[in-house]
C-alpha positions as CSV (number, residue, x, y, z in Angstrom):
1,X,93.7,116.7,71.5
2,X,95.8,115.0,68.8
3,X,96.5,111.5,68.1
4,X,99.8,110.2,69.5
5,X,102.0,108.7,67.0
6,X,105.1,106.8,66.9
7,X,107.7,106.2,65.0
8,X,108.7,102.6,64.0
9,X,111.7,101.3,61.8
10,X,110.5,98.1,60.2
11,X,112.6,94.3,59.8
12,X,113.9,96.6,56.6
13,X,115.0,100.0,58.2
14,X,112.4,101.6,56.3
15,X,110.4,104.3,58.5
16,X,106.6,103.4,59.5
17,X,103.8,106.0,61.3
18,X,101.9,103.7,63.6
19,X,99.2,105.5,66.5
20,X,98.8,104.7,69.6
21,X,95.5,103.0,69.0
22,X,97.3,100.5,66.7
23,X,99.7,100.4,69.6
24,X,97.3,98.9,71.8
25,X,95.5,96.9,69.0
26,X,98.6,94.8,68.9
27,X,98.9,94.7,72.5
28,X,95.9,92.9,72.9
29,X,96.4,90.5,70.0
30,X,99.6,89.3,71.8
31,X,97.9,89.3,74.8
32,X,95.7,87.2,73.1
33,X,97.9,84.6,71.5
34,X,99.9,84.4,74.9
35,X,96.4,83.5,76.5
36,X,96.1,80.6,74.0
37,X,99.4,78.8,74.3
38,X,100.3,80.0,78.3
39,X,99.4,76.9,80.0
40,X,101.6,75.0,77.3
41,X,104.8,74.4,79.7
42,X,106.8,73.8,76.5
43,X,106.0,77.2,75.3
44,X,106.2,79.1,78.4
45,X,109.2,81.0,76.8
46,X,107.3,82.0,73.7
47,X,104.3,83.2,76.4
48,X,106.5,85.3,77.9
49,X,108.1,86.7,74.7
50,X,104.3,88.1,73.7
51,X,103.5,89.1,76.8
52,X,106.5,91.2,76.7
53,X,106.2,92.5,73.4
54,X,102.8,93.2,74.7
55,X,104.3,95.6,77.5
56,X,106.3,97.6,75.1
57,X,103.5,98.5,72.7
58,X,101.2,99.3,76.2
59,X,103.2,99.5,79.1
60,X,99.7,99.6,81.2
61,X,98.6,96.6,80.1
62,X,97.2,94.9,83.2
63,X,96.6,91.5,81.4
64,X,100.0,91.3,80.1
65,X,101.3,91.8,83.6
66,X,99.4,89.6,85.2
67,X,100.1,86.9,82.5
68,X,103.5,87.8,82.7
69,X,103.8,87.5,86.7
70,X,102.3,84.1,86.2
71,X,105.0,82.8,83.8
72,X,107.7,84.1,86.0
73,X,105.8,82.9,89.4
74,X,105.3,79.3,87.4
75,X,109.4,79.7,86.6
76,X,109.7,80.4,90.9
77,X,110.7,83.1,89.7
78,X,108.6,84.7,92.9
79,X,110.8,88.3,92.7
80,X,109.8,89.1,89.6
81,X,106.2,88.3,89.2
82,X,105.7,90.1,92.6
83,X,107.0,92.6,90.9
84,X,105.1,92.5,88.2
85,X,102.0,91.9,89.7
86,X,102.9,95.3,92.1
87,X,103.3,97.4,88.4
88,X,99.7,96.1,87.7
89,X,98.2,96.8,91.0
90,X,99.1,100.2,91.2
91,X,97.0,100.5,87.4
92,X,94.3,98.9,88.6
93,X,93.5,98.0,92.4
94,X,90.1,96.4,91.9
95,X,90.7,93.5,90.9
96,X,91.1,90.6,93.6
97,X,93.2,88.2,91.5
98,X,96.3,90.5,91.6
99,X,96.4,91.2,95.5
100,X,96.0,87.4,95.8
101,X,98.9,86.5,93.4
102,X,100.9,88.9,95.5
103,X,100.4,87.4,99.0
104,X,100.3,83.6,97.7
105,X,104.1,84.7,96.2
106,X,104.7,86.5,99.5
107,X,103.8,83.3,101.3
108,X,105.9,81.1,98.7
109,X,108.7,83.1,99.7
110,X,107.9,82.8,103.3
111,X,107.2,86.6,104.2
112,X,103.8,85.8,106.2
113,X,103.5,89.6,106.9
114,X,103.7,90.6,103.7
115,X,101.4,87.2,102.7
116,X,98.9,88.0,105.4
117,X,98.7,92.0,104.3
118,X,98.4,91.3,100.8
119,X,95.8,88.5,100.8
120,X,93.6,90.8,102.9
121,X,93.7,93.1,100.3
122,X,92.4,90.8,98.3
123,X,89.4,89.8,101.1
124,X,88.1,93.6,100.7
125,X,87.6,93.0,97.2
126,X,86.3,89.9,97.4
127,X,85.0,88.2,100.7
128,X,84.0,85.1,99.0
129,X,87.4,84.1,97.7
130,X,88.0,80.9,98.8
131,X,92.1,80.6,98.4
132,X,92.6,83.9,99.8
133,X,91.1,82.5,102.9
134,X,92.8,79.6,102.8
135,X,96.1,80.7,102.0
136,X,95.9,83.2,104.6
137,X,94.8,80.6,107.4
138,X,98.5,78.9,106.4
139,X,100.1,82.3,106.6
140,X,98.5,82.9,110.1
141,X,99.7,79.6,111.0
142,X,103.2,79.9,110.0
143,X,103.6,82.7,111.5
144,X,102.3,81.3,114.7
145,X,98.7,82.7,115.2
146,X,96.7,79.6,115.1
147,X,93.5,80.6,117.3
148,X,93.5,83.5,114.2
149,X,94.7,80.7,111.8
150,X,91.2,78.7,113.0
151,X,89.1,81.6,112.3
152,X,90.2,81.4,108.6
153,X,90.3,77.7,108.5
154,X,87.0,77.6,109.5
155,X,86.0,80.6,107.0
156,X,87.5,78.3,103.7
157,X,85.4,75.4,105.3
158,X,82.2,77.8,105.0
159,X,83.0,79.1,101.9
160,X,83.5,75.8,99.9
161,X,81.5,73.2,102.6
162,X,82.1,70.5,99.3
163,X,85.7,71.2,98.7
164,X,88.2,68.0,98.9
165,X,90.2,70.4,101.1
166,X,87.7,70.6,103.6
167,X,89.1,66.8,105.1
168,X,92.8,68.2,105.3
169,X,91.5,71.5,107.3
170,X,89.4,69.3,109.6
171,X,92.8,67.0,110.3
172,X,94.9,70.0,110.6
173,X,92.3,71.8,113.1
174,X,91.5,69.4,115.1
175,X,95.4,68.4,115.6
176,X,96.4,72.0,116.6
177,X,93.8,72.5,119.2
């Protein structure tokens, strides 16, 4: 099987050969510098710009979607990093993180079905993970299931017995029994 190449016109016009491997080289390396300066508020705008870039050069590429999703979901911009986030999922459906990032934004936007499906999603993958479990006990209780709500309140308390959190659940349980 041959090497896939593209065609590129540089900043001058001029005609440049570039593979697909080089492709996905500089994929990474924005990927990369977006990793570095993403949590920098003040440069959320040139995160997203790499992260973009990113996505033409490898449209597959989970990170950048994920990172992506983030920047939008930090914006409350909640439509688009769902969507996003949906793009990476159907490349790759093992990893917790993204099911999560889907129901939290789902729950954000007040769909607790949605919320409640998606965060489950993320349980099968990962049983242990603590803010799934709690963010789908708030789910359950917003959508008016609290003896199911408790069960999951009660989970997050197992899960993380030394979490700051665990004094807020304890409140909120023992007020909506």
């Amino acid at each position: 099987m041959g090497k896939v190449i593209h065609v590129v016109f540089g900043k001058d016009g001029g005609r440049k050969d570039r593979s697909n491997a080089d492709d996905l080289n500089r994929a990474f390396e924005f990927c990369k510098r977006a990793a570095e300066i993403e949590d920098d508020e003040s440069k959320r705008e040139i995160t997203k710009h790499l992260l973009e870039h990113a996505l033409v050069l490898d449209p597959h590429n989970v990170d950048a979607l994920v990172r992506l999703g983030t920047q939008f979901y930090l914006e409350k911009n909640t439509v688009k990093a769902i969507e996003l986030w949906l793009r990476a999922w159907h490349i790759d459906d093992t990893q917790p993180t993204i099911p999560y990032n889907i129901g939290t934004a789902y729950l954000v936007n007040q769909d607790c079905d949605e919320a409640v499906f998606w965060l489950h999603r993320a349980l099968k993958l990962d049983p242990e993970m603590f803010l799934a479990v709690f963010n789908i006990a708030v789910a359950y209780e917003r959508a008016e299931l609290p003896k199911t709500a408790r069960k999951f309140w009660y989970r997050a308390m197992e899960l993380n017995p030394n979490d700051p959190s665990n004094e807020f659940i304890k409140k909120h349980v023992t007020k909506s029994i």
